[in-house]
PAMARDO-898242 format. One record per residue (C-alpha): x, y, z; residue in one letter. Coordinates in steps of 0.2 Angstrom, whole numbers, plus 5000, padded with zeros to 4 digits. Example, Ala and Ser with C-alpha at 12.3 -4.5 7.8 and 13.67 -1.06 7.14 Angstrom:
# residues 2
506249785039A/506849955036S/
//
This chain:
# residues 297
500050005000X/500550184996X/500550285010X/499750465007X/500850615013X/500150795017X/501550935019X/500651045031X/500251005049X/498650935056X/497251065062X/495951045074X/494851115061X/495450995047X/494750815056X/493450785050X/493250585050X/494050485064X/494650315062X/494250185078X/495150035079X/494149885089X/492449885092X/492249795110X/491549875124X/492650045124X/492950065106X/491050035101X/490750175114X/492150285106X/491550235088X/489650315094X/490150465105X/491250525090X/489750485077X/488550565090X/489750725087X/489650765070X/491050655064X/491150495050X/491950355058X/492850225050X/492850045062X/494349935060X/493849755067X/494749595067X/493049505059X/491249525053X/490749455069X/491649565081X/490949695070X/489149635073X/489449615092X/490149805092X/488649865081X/487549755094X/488249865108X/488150025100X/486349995094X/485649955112X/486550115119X/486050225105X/484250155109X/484250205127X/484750395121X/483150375107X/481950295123X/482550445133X/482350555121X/484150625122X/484050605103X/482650585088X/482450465076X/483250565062X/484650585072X/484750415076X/484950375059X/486050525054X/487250425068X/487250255058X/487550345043X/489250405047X/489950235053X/490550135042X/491649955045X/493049855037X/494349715041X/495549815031X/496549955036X/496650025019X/495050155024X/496150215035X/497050305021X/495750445023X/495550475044X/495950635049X/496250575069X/496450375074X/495750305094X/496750125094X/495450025107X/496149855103X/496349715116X/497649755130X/499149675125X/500849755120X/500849625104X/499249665096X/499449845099X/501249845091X/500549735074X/498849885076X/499950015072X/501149935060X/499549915049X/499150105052X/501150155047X/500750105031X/499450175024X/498950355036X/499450525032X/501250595040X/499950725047X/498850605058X/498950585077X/498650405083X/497950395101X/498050245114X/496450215123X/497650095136X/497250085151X/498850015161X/500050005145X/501650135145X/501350265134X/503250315130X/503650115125X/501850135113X/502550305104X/504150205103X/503650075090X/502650185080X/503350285065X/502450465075X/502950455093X/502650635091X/500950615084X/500750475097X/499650505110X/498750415129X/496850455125X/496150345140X/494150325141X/493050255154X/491650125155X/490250165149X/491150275136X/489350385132X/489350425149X/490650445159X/491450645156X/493150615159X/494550575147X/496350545154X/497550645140X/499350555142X/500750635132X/502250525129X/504050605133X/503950605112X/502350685110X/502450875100X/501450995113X/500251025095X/499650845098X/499350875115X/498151035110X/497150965097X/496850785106X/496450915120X/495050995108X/494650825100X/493950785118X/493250915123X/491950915105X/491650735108X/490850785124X/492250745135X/493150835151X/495150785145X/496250815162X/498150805155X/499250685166X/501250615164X/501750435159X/501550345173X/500850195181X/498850185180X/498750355176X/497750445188X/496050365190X/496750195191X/498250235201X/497050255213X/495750145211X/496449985208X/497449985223X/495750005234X/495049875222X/496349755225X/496249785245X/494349755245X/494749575237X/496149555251X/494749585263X/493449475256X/494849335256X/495449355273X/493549355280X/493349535285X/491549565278X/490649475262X/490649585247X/489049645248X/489449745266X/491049805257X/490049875244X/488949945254X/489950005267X/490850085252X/489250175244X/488550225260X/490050285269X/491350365255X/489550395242X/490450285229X/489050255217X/489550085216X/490649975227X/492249905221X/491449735218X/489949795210X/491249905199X/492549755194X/491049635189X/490449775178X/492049795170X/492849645170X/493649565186X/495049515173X/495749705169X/495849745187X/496849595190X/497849635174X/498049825177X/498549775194X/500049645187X/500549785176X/500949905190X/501649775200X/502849725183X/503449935183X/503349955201X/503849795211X/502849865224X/501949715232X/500549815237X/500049785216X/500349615216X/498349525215X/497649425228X/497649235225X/495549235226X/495949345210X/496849245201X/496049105204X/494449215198X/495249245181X/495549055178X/493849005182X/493249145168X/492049195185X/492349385176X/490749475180X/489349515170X/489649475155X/490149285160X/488749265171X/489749275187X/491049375196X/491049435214X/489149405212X/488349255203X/486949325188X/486149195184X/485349165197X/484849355197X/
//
């Protein structure tokens, strides 16, 4: 493939179609917040299927908005008109701004943007939606570290306000600006923080996720007083169990391994009951069981 050069620099003003890599539970969020803006959006998936699941997920949050009347029906249909999907990266030759939101490993990040090095413009900023993953070693492997950027969102992407804006020790101070702008049009609060383990949010909130399991397995209080003691005595909206089944018991465990693997500070290294957790696939929601058993809910 022939990769497309443009001379002058990227504009806030000039991104017009933004090109979101994975479709799972954070990228089909990103793929309809940035749809919901204004913008085309070009999907890269790894298959039809994943595709189908991402549009599955889009479609029921989409509805919600439509039910509650936070859009109309044209405008529901305006927002399925600028989507459009493929399993190749060669769309991508026209993307103004890339979101990478593929699965959290180093590997399949590092062949993601080997694909987008050959066919994006010079001009386009590629950002990370990791979570745990060091934004400095990312922009390394990439031929923009100073178009490369840590664009971390949170679960679920349509609602929550906040976006993490990570710059790598490579990152040009333009990219930080318009990835700045970017969030703050797609309806996002961006708050800029350095390279470093966890970020902010999860540099704080792991740890405590990661205690509460420590109590549960040691016998302190079941998981249900946890969470409550959590909701009614700190006004978390959720407790930490509640929290890790809805997003997956298996990234707090992984995130938690990750700042145990930088930091060496035991205090991140996951409890057994965890691990053991992760084995069993008892992930939460979306397996049917986690701290909480849903099926028989």
């Amino acid at each position: 493939m022939t990769k497309i050069k443009k001379e002058d620099s990227m504009k806030f003003e000039d991104i017009k179609k933004i090109g979101v890599c994975g479709a799972g539970s954070m990228g089909s969020g990103i793929i309809q917040i940035c749809a919901m803006a204004g913008y085309e959006v070009q999907v890269l998936e790894v298959s039809e299927e994943a595709w189908n699941r991402g549009k599955s997920l889009i479609d029921g949050s989409l509805k919600r908005f439509l039910k509650k009347e936070k859009i109309t029906q044209e405008q529901y249909d305006e927002i399925w008109k600028r989507i459009s999907f493929s399993t190749d990266v060669a769309p991508f030759k026209d993307v103004d701004f890339v979101i990478e939101a593929v699965f959290e490993n180093f590997d399949v990040k590092k062949e993601t943007y080997n694909k987008l090095d050959e066919v994006l413009r010079d001009d386009v900023i590629v950002a990370s939606n990791t979570s745990s993953i060091c934004i400095t070693e990312l922009a390394s492997i990439t031929k923009r570290p100073d178009k490369f950027i840590g664009m971390h969102f949170f679960n679920p992407v349509p609602l929550m306000k906040l976006v993490e804006v990570i710059p790598a020790i490579q990152t040009s101070e333009e990219t930080v600006e318009i990835t700045m702008q970017l969030s703050k049009k797609i309806g996002k609060e961006p708050v800029k923080c350095a390279d470093s383990p966890g970020f902010i949010v999860n540099r704080i909130l792991v740890p405590m996720m990661l205690e509460a399991t420590r109590m549960l397995e040691a016998g302190i209080a079941t998981a249900e007083d946890i969470d409550k003691a959590m909701k009614l005595g700190a006004g978390w909206p959720m407790g930490p169990f509640e929290l890790m089944d809805l997003t997956g018991v298996e990234i707090a465990y992984h995130v938690g391994n990750i700042f145990y693997e930088y930091t060496k500070n035991p205090y991140f290294n996951p409890p057994h009951l965890m691990r053991k957790m992760v084995n069993a696939k008892y992930l939460g929601r979306k397996t049917g069981k986690g701290f909480y058993d849903y099926e028989k809910k």
